[in-house]
C-alpha positions as CSV (number, residue, x, y, z in Angstrom):
1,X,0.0,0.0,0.0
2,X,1.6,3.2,-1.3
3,X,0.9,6.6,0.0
4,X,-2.1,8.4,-2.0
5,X,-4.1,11.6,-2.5
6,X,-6.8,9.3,-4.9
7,X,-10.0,8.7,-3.1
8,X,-12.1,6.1,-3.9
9,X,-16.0,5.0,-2.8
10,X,-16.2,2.8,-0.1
11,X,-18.2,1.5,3.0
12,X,-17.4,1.7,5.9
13,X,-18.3,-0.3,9.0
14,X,-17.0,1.5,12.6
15,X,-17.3,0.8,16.2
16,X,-17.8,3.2,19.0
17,X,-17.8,2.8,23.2
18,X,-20.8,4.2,24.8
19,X,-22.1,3.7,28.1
20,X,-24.0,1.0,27.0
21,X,-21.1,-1.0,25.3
22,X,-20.0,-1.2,21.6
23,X,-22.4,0.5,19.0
24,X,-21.2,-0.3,15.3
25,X,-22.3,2.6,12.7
26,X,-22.2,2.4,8.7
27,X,-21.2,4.7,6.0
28,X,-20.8,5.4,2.4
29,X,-17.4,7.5,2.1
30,X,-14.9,8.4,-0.3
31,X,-11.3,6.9,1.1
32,X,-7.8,6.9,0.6
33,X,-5.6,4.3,1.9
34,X,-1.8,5.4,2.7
35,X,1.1,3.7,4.9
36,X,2.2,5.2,8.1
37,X,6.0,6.4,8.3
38,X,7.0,5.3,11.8
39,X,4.8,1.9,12.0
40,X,4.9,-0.2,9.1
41,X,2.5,-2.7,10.3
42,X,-0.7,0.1,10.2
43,X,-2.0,1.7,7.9
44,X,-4.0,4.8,7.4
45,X,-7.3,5.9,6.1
46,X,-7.9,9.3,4.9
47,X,-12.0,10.0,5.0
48,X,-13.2,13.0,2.8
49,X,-16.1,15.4,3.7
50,X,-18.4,14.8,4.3
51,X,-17.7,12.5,7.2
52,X,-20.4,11.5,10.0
53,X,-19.9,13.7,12.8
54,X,-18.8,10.8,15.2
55,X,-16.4,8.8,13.0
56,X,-13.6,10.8,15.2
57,X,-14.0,8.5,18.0
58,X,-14.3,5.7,16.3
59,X,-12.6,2.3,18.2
60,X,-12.5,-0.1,15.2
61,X,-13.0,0.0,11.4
62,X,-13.9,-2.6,8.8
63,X,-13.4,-1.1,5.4
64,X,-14.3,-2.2,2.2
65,X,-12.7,-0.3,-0.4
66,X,-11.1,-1.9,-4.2
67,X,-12.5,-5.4,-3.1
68,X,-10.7,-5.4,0.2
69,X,-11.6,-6.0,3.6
70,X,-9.6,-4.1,6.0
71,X,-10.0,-4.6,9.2
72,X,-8.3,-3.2,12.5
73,X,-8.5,-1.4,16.0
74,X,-8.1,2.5,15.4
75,X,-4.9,4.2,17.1
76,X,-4.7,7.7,16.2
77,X,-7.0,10.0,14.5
78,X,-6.4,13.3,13.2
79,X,-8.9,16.3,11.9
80,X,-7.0,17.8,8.8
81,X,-7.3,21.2,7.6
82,X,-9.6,20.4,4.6
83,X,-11.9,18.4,7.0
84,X,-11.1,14.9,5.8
85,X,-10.5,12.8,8.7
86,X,-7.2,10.8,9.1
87,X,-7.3,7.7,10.8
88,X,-4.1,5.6,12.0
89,X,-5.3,1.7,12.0
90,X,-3.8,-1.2,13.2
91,X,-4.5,-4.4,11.3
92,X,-6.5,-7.2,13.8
């Protein structure tokens, strides 16, 4: 997986604690997938707006982007400037 500015369609499939436990949420996003520097064994997801509001605390991702399923426990996640969303996964 190469670093990328391309997005693609996908869906997305993420998981986030309440008070109640685990609630997993769906959406239909444009992505793109790009390797992380310091930690070759995670990738990251870059999510274009427009982005549900609570994908920022999202715990876990399932991704299915270019006939892939990605699927991993989220580590990091960063607010860019042009509102994507950049999340730092680590593979289950």
């Amino acid at each position: 997986m190469t670093g990328t500015t391309i997005s693609q369609p996908a869906h997305l499939d993420y998981g986030l604690d309440t008070l109640f436990g685990r609630v997993t949420k769906s959406a239909e996003c444009r992505v793109g997938l790009e390797q992380v520097e310091h930690a070759p064994d995670r990738f990251a997801v870059r999510i274009t707006a427009p982005l549900p509001e609570d994908l920022e605390q999202a715990k876990t991702v399932v991704l299915r982007v270019e006939g892939r399923r990605l699927t991993g426990t989220v580590r990091h996640s960063e607010r860019l400037d042009d509102n994507s969303l950049k999340l730092e996964v680590e593979p289950d």
